[in-house]
N, C-alpha and C positions, 0 to 999 in steps of 0.2 A: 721637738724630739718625741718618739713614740711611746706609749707606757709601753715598759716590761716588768717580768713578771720578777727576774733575779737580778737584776740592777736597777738604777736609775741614773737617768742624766739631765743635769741641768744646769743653764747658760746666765750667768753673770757675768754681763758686757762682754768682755771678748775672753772670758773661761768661763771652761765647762768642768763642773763638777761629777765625776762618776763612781756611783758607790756602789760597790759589791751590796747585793741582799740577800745572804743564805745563812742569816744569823746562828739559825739552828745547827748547821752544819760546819756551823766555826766560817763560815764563808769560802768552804770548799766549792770549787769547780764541777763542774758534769758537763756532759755536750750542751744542753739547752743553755743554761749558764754563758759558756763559752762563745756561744753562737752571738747571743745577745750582746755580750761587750762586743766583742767581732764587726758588728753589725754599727753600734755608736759609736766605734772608733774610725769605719769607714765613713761614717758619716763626719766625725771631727776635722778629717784628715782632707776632704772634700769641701768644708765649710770655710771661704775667706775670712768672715768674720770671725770665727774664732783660733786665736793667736795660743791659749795656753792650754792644758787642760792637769785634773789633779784627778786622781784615780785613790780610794779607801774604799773602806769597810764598814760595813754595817752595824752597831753595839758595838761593846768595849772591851770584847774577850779577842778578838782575831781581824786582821787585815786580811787574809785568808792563808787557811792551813793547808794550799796547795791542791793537788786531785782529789776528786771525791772517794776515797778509797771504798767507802759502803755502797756506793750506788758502782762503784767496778768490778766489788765482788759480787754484786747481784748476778752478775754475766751478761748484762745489757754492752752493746756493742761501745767501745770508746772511740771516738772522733776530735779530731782537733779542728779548727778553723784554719785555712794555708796562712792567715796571718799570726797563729800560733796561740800559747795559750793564753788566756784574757783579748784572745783578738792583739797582743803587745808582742808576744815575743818571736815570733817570725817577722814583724813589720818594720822592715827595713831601709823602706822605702818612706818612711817617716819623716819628714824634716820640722814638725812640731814639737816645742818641748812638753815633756807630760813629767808634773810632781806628784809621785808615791807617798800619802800622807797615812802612813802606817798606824795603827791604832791598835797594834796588837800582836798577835803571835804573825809571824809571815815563814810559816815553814817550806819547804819544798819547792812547787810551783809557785808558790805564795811569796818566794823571797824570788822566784824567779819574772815575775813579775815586778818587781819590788826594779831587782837589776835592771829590766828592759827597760825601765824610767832612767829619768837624767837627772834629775833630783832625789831626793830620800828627807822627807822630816818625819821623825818619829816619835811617837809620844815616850815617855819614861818608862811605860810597861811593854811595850815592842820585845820580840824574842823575834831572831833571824836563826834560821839554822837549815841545809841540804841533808836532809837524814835518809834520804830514800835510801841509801847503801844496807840500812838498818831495815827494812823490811823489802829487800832481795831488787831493790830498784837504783835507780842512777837519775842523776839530775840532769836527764839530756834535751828541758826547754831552756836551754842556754844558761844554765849556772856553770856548767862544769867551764865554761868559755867566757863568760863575762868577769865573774866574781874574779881570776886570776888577772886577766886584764885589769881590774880596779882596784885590786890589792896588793898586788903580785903577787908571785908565786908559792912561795912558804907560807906565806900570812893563810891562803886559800886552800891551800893544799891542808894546814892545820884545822879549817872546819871541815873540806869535801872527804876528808878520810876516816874523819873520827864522827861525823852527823852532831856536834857537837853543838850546843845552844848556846847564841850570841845575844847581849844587854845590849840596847840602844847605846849607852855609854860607849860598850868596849865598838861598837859600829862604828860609831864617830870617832875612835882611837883611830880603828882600824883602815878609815879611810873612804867608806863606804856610804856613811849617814852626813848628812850636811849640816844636818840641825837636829837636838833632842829637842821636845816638849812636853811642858804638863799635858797629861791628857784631854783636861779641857780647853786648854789653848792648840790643839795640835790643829785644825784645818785654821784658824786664825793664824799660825804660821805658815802654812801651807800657803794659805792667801796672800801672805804677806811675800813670800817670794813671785809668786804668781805677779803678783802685780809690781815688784820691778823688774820684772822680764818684762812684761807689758806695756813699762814706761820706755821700751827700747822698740826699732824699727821692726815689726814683724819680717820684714825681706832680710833686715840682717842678722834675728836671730835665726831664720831656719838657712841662711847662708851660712853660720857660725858652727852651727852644729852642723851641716852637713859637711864642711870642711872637718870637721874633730873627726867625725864616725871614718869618712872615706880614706881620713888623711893617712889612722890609723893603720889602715890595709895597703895603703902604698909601700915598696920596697924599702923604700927611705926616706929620710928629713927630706931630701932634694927633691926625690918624685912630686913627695904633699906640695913642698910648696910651687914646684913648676907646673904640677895637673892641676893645682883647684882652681885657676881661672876656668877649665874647662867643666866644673860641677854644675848643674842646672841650678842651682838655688844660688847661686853666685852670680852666674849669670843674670837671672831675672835679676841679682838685687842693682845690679850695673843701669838695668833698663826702666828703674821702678821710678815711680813720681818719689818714693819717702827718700831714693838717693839727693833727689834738690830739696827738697823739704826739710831735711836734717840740717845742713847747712845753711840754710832761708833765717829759718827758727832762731839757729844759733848767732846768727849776723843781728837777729832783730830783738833779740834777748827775750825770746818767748818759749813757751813749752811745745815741741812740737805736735804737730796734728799728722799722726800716720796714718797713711789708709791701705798700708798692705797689700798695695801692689806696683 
C-alpha cells in the first residue's frame, strides 16, 4: 500500500487495517483526506487477497467528527470522491465486508461513515449523533437513508431531528452497534470479528451481502429471492473452487483452505 499523508492502510493476512489520521482535527475529512481513503478503498475492493477490512481512528478523542467544517469555511473548494465520503459512502458497488471500529466521537459524516460499514464495534466512549441540522446542514452522505433503514423509522427520526448525542450503550440498544468495547480492547474486537468473517468462504460472504444490500431494493420478499441467483457475486460463488472446497473440508473433518475464487 502507499504512504499517505491522512490515513494509513495496512494488511494482516487477508485484512486490511485503515486508520483515519487527522488527529488534530478530531479526524475530520477535507478533499485530500477523502481522496486518500477513496484511493485505499479502491485498491481493497480490487485486491483478491484481501477478504475483510476495518476502518478507525486515530488517538482516543474521535473516530471522526465528520466534514472538516474549518478548512470549509476557509472557502477552499469542497469535493467529494464519486465513491462518496471516506471513499465508503457512495460505494455501492462493494461486496466486501468493512468493520467500523469506532474509537470516539463519530458525528456527522463520521457516523455516516460509521453506517456505510456492515459492522459497528465501539469503544465505551464513542458518541454517534447527525447534528448537521444544528449548524444550517443535513446528513445527506447517506445517514438520513441508512440510519432509518437500520433502526427504523421513529428510533431515527428521534436522533435526525433533534442532532441529539447517542452512548455506544444506547447504539447497541438501538440496533446499530454490534459490540461495545473498553477502549483498549476495541480493534482487538474489531479483529476479532474480522476474523470469523475470515473463517468463512470469501465467495460466500460477498454473495451474502450482496444478496442482503440488493435484496433490500427489490419490490418484495418474492423478487429477493427469485432475482438473487441472477447477482454477480452469487454467481461467481456457484463457479468458485471454495464451493467444492467447503464441502471436501467438511466430508474430511478439516478446517477449510479458501482461496477466494
Amino acid at each position: 500500500m502507499t504512504t499517505r499523508e491522512f490515513c494509513s492502510a495496512e494488511r494482516e493476512g487477508n485484512v486490511l487495517i485503515v486508520t483515519i489520521k487527522r488527529p488534530a482535527q478530531m479526524n475530520a475529512l477535507h478533499p485530500p483526506a477523502n481522496a486518500e481513503l477513496a484511493a485505499v478503498f479502491d485498491e481493497f475492493a480490487a485486491d483478491p487477497s484481501l477478504w475483510v477490512a476495518i476502518i478507525t481512528g486515530e488517538g482516543e478523542r474521535a473516530f471522526s467528527a465528520g466534514n472538516d467544517l474549518v478548512y470549509q469555511a476557509s472557502g477552499k473548494p469542497i469535493t467529494v470522491p464519486p465513491s462518496g465520503f471516506a471513499g465508503l459512502t457512495a460505494r455501492f458497488d462493494l461486496n466486501k465486508p468493512v468493520i467500523a471500529a469506532v474509537n470516539g466521537v463519530a458525528m456527522g459524516g463520521g457516523f455516516e461513515i460509521a453506517l456505510a460499514c456492515d459492522l459497528i464495534v465501539a469503544s465505551e466512549t464513542a458518541i454517534f449523533a447527525l447534528p448537521e441540522p444544528k449548524v444550517g446542514l443535513a446528513a445527506l452522505a447517506g445517514g438520513l437513508h441508512r440510519l432509518p433503514r437500520q433502526i427504523g423509522l421513529k428510533r431515527a427520526m428521534g436522533m435526525i431531528l433533534t442532532g441529539r448525542r447517542v452512548s455506544a450503550a444506547e447504539g447497541k440498544e438501538l440496533g446499530f452497534v454490534n459490540e461495545v468495547a473498553a477502549p483498549a480492547e476495541l480493534l482487538t474486537v474489531a479483529r476479532k470479528w474480522a476474523a470469523l468473517v475470515a473463517e468463512c468462504s470469501p465467495m460466500s460472504i460477498r454473495a451474502s451481502k450482496e444478496a442482503v444490500l440488493k435484496g433490500l431494493d427489490e419490490p418484495s420478499l418474492k423478487d429477493a429471492i427469485v432475482n438473487q441467483r441472477t447477482y454477480p457475486s452469487i454467481t461467481a460463488m456457484f463457479k468458485s473452487e471454495d464451493l467444492i472446497e467447503g464441502p471436501l473440508a467438511f466430508s474430511q473433518k478439516r478446517a477449510p483452505k479458501w482461496k477466494g475464487r
